[in-house]
C-alpha positions as CSV (number, residue, x, y, z in Angstrom):
1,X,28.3,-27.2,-7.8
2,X,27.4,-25.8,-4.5
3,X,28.8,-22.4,-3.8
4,X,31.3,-22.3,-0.8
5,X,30.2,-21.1,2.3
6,X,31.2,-17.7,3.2
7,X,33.4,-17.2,5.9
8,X,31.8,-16.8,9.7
9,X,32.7,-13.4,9.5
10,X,31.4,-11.8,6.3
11,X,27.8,-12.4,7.0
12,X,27.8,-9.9,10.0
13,X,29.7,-7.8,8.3
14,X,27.3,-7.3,5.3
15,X,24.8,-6.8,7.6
16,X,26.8,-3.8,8.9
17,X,26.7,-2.7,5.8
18,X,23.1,-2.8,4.7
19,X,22.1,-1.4,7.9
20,X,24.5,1.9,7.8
21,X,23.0,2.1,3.9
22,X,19.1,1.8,5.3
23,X,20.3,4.6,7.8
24,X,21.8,6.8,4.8
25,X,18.8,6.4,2.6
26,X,16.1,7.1,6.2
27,X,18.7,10.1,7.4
28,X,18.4,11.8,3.8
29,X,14.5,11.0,3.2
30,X,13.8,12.9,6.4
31,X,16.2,16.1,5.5
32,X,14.1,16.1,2.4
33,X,10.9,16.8,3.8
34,X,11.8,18.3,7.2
35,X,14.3,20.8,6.5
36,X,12.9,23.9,6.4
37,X,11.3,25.9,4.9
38,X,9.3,22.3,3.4
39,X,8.8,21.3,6.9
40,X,6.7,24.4,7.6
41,X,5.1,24.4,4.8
42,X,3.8,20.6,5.1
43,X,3.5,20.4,8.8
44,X,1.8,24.0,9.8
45,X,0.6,25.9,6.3
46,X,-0.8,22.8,4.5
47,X,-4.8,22.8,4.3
48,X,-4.2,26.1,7.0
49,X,-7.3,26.5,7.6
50,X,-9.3,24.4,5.1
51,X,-8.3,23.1,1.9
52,X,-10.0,25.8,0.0
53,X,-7.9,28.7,1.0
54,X,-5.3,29.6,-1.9
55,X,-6.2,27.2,-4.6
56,X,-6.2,28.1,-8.1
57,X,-8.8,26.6,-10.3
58,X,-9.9,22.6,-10.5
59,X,-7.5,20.3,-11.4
60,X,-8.0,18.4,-14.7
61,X,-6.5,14.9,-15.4
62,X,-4.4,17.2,-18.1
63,X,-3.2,19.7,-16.2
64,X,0.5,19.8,-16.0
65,X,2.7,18.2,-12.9
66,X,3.3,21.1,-11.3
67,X,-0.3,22.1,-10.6
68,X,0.4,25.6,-10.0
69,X,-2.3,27.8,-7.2
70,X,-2.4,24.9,-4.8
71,X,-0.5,24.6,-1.5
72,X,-0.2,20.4,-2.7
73,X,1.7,21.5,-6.1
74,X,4.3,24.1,-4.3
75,X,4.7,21.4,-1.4
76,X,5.4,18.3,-4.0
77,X,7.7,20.6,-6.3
78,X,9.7,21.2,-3.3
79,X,10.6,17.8,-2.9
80,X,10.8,16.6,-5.9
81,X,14.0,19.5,-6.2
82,X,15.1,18.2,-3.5
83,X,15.0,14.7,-4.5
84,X,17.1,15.8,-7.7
85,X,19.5,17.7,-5.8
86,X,20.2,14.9,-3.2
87,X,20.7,12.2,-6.3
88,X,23.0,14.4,-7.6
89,X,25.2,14.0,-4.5
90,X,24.8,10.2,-4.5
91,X,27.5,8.5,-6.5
92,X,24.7,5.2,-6.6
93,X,22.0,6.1,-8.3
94,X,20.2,3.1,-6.9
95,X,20.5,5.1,-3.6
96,X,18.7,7.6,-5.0
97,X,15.5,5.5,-5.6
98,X,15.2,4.1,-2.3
99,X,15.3,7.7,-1.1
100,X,12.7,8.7,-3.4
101,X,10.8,5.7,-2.3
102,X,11.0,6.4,1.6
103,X,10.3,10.0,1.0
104,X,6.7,9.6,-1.2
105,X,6.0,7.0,1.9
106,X,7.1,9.7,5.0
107,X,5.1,12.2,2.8
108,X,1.6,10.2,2.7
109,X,1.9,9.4,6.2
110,X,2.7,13.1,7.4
111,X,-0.1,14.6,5.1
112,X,-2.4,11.8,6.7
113,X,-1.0,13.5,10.1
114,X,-1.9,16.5,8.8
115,X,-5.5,15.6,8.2
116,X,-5.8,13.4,11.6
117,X,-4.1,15.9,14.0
118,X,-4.8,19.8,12.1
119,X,-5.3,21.4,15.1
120,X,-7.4,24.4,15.9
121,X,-5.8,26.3,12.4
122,X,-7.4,23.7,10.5
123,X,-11.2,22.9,9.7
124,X,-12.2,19.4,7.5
125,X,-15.9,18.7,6.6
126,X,-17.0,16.2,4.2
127,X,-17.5,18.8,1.3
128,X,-13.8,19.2,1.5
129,X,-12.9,15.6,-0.3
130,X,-13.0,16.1,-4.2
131,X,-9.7,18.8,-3.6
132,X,-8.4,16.1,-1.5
133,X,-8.2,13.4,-3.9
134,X,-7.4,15.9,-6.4
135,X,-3.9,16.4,-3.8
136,X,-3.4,12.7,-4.0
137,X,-3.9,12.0,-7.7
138,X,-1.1,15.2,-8.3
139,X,1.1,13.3,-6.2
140,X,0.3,10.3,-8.2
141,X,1.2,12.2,-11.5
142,X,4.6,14.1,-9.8
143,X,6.0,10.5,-8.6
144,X,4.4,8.4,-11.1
145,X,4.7,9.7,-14.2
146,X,6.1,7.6,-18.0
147,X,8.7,5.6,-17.3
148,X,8.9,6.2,-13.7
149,X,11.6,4.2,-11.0
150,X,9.5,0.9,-10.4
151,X,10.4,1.1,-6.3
152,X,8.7,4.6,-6.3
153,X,5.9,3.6,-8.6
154,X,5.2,0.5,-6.2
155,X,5.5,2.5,-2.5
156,X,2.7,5.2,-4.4
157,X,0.7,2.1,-5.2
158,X,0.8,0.7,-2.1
159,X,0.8,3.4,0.3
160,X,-1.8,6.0,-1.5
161,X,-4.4,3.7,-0.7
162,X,-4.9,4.5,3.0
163,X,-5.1,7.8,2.5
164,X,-7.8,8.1,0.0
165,X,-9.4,5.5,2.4
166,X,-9.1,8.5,5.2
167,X,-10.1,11.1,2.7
168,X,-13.0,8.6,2.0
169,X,-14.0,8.4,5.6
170,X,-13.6,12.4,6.4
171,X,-16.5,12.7,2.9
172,X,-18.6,10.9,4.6
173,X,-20.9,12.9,7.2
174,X,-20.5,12.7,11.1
175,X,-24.1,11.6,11.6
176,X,-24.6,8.7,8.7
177,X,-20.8,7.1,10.5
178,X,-22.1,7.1,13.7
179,X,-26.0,6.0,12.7
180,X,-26.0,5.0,9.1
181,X,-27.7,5.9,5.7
182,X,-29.8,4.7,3.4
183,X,-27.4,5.3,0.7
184,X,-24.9,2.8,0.7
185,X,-22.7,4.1,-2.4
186,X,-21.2,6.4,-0.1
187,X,-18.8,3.6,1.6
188,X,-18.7,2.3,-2.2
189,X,-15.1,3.8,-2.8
190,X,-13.6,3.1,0.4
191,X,-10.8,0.0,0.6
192,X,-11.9,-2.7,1.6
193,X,-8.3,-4.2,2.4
194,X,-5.6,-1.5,2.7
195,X,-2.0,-2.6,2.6
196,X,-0.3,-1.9,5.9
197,X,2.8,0.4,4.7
198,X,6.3,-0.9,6.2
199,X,7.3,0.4,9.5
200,X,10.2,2.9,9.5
201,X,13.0,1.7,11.1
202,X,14.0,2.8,14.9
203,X,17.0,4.9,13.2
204,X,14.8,7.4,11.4
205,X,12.3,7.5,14.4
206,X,15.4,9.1,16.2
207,X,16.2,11.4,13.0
208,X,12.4,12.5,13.3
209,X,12.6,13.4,17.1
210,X,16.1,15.4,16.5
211,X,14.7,17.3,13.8
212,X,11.1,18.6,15.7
């Protein structure tokens, strides 16, 4: 039997409803990553002024999550004790998820701001992208490891991408971009279709411009 129709005003209503939860789960995503002293530490001391400066040793596929001597591993256990203390506040766990989920997607894109728009403290060259993938595959392991939430595992999956792609395109020397290079394994690991991340709603653009 066909289900009865629900009345004209309810489907507004729910609307309401999901929007007031997508600016709840935006609102708290953004305290998580640019309250301070996180917001300092992503936004003005990461990679100041290359990504050498205070790193410990390599990392190794084995190395534990928290990575400990690089600027990457004191940023990403920041947020993930955020993370934990904002789902402890949240009586819907699901809540907690999509928080997770909006913050690992705000975090790419602001390291990706970071790397685009350093400024005169920071200095890139092409040597400089083995400890950048190294950053991106510890964020991998913090947000994806065993058993991980599937809507985190899936906005890592599908937002990671550009920014190795970036990361590919900064290895790669200013003179073989602009005339080419007889070695064509170069462009070899860079994406040839990267997935075009979901835009953030207008709500946490606002949240964003309060907060700088």
């Amino acid at each position: 039997s066909v289900p009865p129709a629900l009345p004209p005003v309810v489907e507004p209503t729910l609307r309401s409803v999901q929007a007031g939860i997508d600016f709840l789960v935006y609102t708290l995503a953004t305290l998580v990553l640019f309250g301070e002293p996180l917001k300092t530490e992503l936004l003005s001391n990461l990679y100041a002024s290359n990504p050498k400066e205070k790193r410990g040793g390599p990392v190794s596929p084995s190395s534990d999550q928290r990575l400990p001597g690089t600027p990457m591993s004191k940023i990403l256990e920041m947020v993930r004790t955020r993370l934990s203390q904002v789902k402890e506040l949240l009586l819907d766990q699901s809540l907690g998820s999509e928080v997770a989920a909006v913050t690992v997607r705000v975090l790419v894109k602001a390291v990706a701001f970071v790397l685009l728009s350093g400024g005169e403290s920071r200095v890139f060259t092409e040597s400089h992208g083995r400890l950048l993938r190294e950053d991106c595959e510890a964020l991998r392991r913090v947000f994806c490891p065993q058993g991980a939430d599937f809507l985190v595992l899936q906005t890592v999956e599908n937002d990671l991408p550009a920014l190795l792609g970036l990361i590919g395109v900064m290895s790669i020397g200013s003179s073989e971009l602009i005339y080419g290079g007889s070695s064509s394994s170069r462009y070899e690991d860079l994406p040839t279709e990267v997935p075009e991340p979901p835009a953030l709603p207008l709500c946490s653009s606002i949240v964003l411009a309060v907060l700088r």
